[in-house]
C-alpha positions in Angstrom: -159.0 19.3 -44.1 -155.2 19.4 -42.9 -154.8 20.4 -47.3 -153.7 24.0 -47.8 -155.0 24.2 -51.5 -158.6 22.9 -50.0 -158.8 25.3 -47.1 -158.4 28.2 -49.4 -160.7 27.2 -51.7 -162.6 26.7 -48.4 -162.0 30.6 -47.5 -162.7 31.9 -51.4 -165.7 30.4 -51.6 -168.1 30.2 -48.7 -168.3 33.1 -46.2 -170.7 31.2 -43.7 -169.7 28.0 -43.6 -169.9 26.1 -40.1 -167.3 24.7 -39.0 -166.5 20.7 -39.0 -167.3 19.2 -35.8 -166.6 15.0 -35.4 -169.4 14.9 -32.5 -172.0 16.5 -34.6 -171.8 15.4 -37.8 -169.9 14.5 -41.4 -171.0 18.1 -42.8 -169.5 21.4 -43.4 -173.1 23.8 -44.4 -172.9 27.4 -45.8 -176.8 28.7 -45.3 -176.5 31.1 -48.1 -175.4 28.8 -50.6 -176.9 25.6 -49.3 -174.2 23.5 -50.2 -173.5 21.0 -47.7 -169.3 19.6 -47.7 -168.7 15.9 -46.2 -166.2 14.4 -45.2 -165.4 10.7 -43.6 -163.4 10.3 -40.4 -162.4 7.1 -40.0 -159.2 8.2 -37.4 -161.3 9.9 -35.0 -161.8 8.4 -31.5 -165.1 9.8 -30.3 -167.4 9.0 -26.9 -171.0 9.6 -28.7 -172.7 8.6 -25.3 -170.3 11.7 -23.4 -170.0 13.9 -26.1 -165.7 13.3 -26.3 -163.2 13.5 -28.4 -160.0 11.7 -28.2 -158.9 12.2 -31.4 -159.8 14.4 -33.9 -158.3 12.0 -37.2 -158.2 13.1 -40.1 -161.1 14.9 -42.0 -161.1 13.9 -46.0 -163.6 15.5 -48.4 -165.8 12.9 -50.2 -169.1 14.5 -51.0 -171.6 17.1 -51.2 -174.9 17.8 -51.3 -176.4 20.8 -53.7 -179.8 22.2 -53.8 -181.9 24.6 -56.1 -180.3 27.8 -54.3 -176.1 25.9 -54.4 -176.2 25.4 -58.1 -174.8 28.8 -58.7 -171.4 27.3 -57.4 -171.5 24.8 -60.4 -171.4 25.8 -64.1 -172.8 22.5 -65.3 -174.8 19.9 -62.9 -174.1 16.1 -64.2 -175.8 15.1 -67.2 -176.8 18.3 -68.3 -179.7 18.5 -65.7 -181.4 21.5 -64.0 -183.4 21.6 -60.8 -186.5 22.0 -62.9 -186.2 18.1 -64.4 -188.7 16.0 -63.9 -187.4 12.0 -63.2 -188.2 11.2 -66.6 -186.2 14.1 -67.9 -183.2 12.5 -66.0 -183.6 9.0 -67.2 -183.6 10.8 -70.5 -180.3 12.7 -69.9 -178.8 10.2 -67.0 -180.5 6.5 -68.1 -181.3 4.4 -65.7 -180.2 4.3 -62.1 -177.8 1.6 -61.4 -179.8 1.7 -57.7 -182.9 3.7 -56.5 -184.3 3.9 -53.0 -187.7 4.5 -52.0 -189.4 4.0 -48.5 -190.0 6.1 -45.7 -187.9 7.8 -43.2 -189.8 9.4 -40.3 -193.0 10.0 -41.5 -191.5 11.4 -44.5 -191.8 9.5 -48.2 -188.8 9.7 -50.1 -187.5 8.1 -53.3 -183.7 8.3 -54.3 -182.0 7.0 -58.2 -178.6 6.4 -58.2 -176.4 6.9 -60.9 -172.7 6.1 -61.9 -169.8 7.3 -63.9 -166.8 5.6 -63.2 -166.1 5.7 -59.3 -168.3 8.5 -59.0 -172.1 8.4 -57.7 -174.5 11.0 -58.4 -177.8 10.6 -56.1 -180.6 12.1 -57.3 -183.4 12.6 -54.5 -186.3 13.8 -55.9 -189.3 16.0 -54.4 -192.5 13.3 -54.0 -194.9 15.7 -55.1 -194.1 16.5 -58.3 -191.1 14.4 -59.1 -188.5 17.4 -59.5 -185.2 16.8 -58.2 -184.8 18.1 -54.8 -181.5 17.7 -54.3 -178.0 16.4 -56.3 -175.5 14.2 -53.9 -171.9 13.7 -55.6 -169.7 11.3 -53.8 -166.4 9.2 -54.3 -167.9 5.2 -53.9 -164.7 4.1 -52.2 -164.4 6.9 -49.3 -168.4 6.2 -48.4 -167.9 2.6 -47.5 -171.5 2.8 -45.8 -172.8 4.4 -48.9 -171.6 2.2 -51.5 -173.2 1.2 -54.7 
């Protein structure tokens, strides 16, 4: 975040996005675009329980999350896919997940493939209805220590 380059690209880009807030969580939104920035934190000092900050560390980008509406930021999604694929279409155009994740998560089915290309993992999480990807998370493996695959 402290990156001159990335705040402009910041500013060029997105003209709603929220601001970055340690206490409330990793993301940056923009509503109109529905891309979602993250970052990890791993300098802050934070009270959760009071709602404090002692130090605000260092913000660094390592992920995002599109959806059907953000894929007009990016000229080509990962493997070639589109938001109308169905999960067979991305085995067909990804392979097979090196990982996938299925369960439940507050009353809410949900079922996740992993995929990999070099350090870089692309998580597919897919709508449970008709098995079209609902949204495409990009992330580095190494900054999302509690994420990696």
């Amino acid at each position: 975040m402290s990156n001159t380059d990335f705040n402009s690209f910041l500013s060029n880009t997105f003209t709603d996005l929220s601001a970055y807030d340690v206490l409330k969580h990793d993301y940056m939104i923009s509503d109109s675009s529905g891309v979602e920035l993250g970052f990890v934190n791993e300098d802050s000092v934070v009270d959760d329980d009071d709602q404090i900050v002692f130090e605000d560390g260092n913000p660094i980008f390592s992920h995002f999350n599109l959806y059907l509406r953000s894929h007009i930021l990016v000229y080509e999604l990962p493997f070639g896919l589109t938001f109308d694929d169905k999960r067979g279409d991305v085995f067909q155009k990804a392979g097979n997940p090196i990982h996938t994740k299925e369960g439940d998560f507050l009353g809410s089915p949900f079922l996740i493939d992993h995929h990999k290309i070099d350090n870089t993992i692309i998580s597919i999480d897919y709508n449970i209805d008709d098995m079209t990807i609902k949204s495409i998370q990009i992330r580095d493996n190494n900054l999302l220590k509690h994420l990696k695959v």
